[in-house]
N, C-alpha and C positions, 0 to 999 in steps of 0.2 A: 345737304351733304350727300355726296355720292361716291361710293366704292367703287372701284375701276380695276378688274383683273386685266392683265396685258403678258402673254407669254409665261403664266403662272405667277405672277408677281403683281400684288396687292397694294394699291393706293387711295388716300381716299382725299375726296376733292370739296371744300368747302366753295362754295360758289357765294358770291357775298353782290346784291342789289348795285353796288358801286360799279362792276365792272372787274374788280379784285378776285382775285380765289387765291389761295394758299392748298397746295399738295402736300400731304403729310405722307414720308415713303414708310415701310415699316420699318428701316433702321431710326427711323426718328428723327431725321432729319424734315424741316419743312420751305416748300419753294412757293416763291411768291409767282404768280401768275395774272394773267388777264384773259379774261372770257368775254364773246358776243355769241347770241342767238340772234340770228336773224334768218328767213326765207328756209328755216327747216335745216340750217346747218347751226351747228353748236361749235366754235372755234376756240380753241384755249392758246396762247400764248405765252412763252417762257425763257426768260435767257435768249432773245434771240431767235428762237426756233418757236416755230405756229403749224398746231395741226387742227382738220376739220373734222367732224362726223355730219353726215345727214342722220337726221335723226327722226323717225314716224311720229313720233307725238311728246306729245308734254310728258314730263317725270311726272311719275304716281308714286305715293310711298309705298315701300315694300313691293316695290316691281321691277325686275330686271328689262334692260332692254340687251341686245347684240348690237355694233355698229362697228363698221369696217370706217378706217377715219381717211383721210384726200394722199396717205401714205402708204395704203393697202395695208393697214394693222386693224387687226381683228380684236375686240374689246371688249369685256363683257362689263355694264352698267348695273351696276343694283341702286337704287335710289333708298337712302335710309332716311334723312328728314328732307321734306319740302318747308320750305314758309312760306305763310298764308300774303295772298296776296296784298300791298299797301290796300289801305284806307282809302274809299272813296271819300272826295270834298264834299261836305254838306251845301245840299243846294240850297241857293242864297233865299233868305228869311226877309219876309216883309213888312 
């Protein structure tokens, strides 16, 4: 889950394993999305409309990052839960 201010205005972005994310605005409304990270860009798609950020490094909890996204919009990131990553497969037993 990550907090995203953009122009004083506060969102927060569940990012879900699937591909999925859901936007929560603060009127309470919430928008279904789709997210990739790949090659150091973080891209969210919505309704239609897709924006990117490069982004320095992986999300840490409780760290902000800045990131200007492929639209020239200036954003500030706070990362408030990460999930741990999946479960490695137990290697095979003989």
């Amino acid at each position: 889950t990550v907090q995203v201010e953009t122009n004083g205005t506060v969102n927060d972005i569940q990012f879900v394993r699937d591909g999925t994310a859901v936007i929560s605005t603060p009127g309470g409304r919430t928008i279904p999305a789709t997210w990739t990270a790949t090659k150091g860009q973080l891209c969210l798609g919505m309704g239609g409309a897709h924006e990117c950020w490069n982004y320095p490094r992986p999300f840490q909890e409780g760290q902000s990052l800045t990131m200007t996204s492929d639209c020239n919009v200036t954003s500030r990131w706070l990362v408030r839960l990460v999930n741990p990553a999946p479960p490695k497969p137990d290697a095979e037993r003989g």
